[in-house]
C-alpha positions in Angstrom: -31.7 -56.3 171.3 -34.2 -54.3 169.5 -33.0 -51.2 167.5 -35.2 -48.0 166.9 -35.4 -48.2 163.1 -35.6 -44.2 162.7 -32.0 -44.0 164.9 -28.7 -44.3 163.2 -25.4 -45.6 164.5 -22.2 -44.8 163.2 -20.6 -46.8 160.9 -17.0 -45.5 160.5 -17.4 -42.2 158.8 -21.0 -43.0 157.7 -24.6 -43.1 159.6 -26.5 -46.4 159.2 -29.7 -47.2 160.5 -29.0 -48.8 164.2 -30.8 -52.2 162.7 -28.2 -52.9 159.9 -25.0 -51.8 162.1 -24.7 -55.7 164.0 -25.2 -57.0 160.1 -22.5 -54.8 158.7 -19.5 -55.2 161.9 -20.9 -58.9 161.5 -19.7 -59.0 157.3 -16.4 -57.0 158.4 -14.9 -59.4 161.1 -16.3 -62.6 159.1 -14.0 -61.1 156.1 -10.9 -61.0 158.1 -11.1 -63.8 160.9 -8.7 -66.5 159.2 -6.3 -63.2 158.7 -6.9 -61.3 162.0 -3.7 -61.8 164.4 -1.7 -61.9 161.2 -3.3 -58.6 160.5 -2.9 -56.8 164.0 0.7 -57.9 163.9 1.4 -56.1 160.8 -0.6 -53.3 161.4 0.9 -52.5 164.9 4.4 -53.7 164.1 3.5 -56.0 166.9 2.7 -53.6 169.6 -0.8 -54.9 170.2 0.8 -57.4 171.6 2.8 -54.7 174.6 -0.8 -53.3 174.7 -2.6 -56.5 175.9 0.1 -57.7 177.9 -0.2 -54.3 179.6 -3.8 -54.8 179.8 -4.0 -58.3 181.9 -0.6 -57.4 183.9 -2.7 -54.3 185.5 -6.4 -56.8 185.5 -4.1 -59.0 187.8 -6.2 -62.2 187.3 -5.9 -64.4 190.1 -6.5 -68.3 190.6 -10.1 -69.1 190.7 -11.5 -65.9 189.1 -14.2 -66.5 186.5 -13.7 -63.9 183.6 -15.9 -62.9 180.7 -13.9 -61.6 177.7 -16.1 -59.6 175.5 -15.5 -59.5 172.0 -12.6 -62.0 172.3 -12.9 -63.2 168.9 -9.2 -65.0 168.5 -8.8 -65.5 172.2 -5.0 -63.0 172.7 -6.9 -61.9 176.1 -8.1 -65.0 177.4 -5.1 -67.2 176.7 -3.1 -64.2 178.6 -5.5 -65.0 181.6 -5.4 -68.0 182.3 -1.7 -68.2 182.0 -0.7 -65.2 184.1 -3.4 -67.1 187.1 -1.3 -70.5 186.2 1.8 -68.9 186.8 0.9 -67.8 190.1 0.0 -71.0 191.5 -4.1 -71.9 190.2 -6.5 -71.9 187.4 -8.8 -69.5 186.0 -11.9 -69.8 183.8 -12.3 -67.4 181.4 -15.5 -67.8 178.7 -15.0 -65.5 175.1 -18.3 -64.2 174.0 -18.3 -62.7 170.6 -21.0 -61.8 168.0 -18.9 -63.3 165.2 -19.0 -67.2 164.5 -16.3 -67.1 162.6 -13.8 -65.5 164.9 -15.4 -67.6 167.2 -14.0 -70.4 165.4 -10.6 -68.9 165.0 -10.0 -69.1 168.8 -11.5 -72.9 169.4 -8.8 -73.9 166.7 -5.9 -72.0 168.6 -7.3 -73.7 171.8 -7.5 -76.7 170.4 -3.9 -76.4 168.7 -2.6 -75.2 172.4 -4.3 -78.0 174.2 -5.9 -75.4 176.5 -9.0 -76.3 178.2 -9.8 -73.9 180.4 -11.3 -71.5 178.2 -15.0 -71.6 177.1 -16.0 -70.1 173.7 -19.6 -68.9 172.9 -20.9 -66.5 170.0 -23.2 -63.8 171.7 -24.3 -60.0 171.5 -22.3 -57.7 173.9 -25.7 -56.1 174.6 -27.2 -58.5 176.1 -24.5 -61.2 177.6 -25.5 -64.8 177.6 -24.1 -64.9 181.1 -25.9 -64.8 185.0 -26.3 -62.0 187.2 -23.4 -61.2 188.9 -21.5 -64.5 188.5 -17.9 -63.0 187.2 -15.2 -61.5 189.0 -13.7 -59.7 185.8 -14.9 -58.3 182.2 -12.9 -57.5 179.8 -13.3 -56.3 176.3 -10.2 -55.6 174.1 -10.7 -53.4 171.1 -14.5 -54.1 170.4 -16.5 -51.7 172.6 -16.4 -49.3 169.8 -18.3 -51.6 167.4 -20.9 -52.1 169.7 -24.3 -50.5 168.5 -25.3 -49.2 172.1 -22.3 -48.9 174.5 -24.2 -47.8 177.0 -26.2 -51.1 176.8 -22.5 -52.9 176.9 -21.7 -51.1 179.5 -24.9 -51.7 181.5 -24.3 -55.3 180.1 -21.1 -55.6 181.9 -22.1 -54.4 185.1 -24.7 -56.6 185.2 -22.8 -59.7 185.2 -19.9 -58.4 187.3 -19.7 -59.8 190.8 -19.9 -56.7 193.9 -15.9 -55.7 193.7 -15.7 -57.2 190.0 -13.5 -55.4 187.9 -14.2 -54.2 184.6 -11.0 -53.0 182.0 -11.1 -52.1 178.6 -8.4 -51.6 175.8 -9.4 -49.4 173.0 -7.4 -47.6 170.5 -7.8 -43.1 171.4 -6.8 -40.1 170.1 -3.4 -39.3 169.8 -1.8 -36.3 172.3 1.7 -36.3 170.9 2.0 -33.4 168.2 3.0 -34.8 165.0 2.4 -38.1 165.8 -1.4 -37.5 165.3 -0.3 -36.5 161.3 1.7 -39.2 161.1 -1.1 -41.5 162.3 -4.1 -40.2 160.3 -1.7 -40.2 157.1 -1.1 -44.5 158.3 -4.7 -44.8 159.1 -6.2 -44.0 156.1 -3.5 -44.2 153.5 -1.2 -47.3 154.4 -3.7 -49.4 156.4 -6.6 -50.3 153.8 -3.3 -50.8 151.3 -1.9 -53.2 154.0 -5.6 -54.7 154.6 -6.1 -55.7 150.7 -2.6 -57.1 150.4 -2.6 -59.3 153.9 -6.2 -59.8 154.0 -7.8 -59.0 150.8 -9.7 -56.7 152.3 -8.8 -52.9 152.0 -12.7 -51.9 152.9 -13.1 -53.7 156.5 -9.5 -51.9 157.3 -10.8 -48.6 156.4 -13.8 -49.1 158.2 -11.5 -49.8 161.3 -9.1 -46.7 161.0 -12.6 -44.8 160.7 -14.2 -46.0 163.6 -11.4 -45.3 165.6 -12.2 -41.6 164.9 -15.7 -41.6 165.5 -15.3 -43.6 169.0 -15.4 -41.2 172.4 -12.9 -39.2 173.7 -11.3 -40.7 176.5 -12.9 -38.2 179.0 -16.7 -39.2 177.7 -16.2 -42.7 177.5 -15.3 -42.6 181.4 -18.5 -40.5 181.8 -20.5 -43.4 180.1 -18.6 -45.9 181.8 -19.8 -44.0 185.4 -23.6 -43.6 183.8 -23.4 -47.3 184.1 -22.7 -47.5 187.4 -19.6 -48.4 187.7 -17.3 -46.9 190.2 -13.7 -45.5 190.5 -13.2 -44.7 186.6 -9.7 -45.0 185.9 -8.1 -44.1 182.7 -4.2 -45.5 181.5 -2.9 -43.7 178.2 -0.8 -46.1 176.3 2.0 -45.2 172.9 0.6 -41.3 172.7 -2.8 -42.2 173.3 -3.1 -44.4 170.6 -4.6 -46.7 173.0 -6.1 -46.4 176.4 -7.6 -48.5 179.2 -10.3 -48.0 180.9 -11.2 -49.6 184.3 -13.5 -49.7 186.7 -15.3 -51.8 189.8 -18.6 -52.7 190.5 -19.4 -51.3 194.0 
């Protein structure tokens, strides 16, 4: 999509013009893609994990859906999909659409290595979805929305391809409720993680860029406003660890 080159986007703590934003998420996810699952393990202790099983355990995918996961990259939420619908009896085809080739990549190895079919991987912009008119029952996107240049164009994006009664549900890291926790958490954010980054990744930069995003994404309260602006109905909203993450989810009526 075209970007107004006098507007700026945030780029964790910094404003970039809105045309160089897509370039510079683009250089930090191709920097950590062979690293990434290693990476969220050792950043969350492994509770990323808990977080997307909690996520497709409350989508409730059933046999037969057709689900687009947004910003898959690696494929955790997808591979999650199809084998909660398998375990209930049928099949489910879910496509990954992500800007980044690379992590694109990532995921069609771990298919390949898993012998898992059912999943379809293409690289495209979450702003404008290589996918039909209202031809999926379910959209998902796991901590990605806030990289987005426009998420009101995602958002607009994902109602667009949802089916009438399609679900929409989004896992994305939140501010912190718990007092003390939120000190503990700034002090890990941008003191241990871009340490942890350069030593697991060799890239302390892309992990500060992460923690800083984090802080400049919506509150949980405004990102259900611009999920309703959308036209999506019956905004619901599921603090997880503190309100370190939180889903978001919504139908298309």
């Amino acid at each position: 999509m075209s970007n107004n080159p006098e507007q700026t986007a945030s780029f964790g703590f910094r404003d970039v013009p809105e045309a160089e934003k897509e370039g510079l998420v683009r250089e930090v996810f191709s920097s950590v893609a062979a690293r990434y699952d290693l990476m969220n393990d050792v950043m969350s202790v492994g509770v990323h994990r808990i977080w997307k099983d909690a996520m497709v355990e409350y989508l409730n995918p059933q046999p037969g859906w057709k689900t687009v996961d947004v910003a898959g990259g690696t494929g955790d939420i997808a591979f999650r999909i199809v084998e909660m619908a398998r375990s209930r009896g049928g099949e489910a085809a879910v496509t990954v659409c992500d800007i980044n080739e690379q992590m694109v990549g990532e995921g069609k190895r771990r298919a390949e290595t898993k012998g898992e079919g059912a999943i379809t991987w293409t690289v495209g912009d979450a702003e404008a979805l290589p996918i039909p008119d209202a031809s999926v029952d379910a959209y998902t996107i796991a901590f990605g929305i806030r990289n987005v240049t426009h998420i009101d164009k995602a958002l607009s994006e994902a109602r667009r391809v949802l089916k009438p009664g399609g679900r929409f549900l989004c896992l994305e890291f939140s501010q912190v409720d718990v007092p003390g926790l939120d000190t503990l958490y700034d002090a890990y954010s941008f003191k241990l993680l871009p340490k942890m980054g350069a030593w697991v990744a060799g890239d302390a930069e892309s992990y500060r860029y992460l923690a800083e995003s984090i802080r400049r994404f919506p509150t949980r309260e405004k990102f259900a406003g611009l999920i309703k602006d959308a036209g999506l109905g019956q905004v619901k909203v599921r603090v997880l660890s503190g309100g370190i993450a939180a889903m978001h989810s919504a139908w298309k009526i």
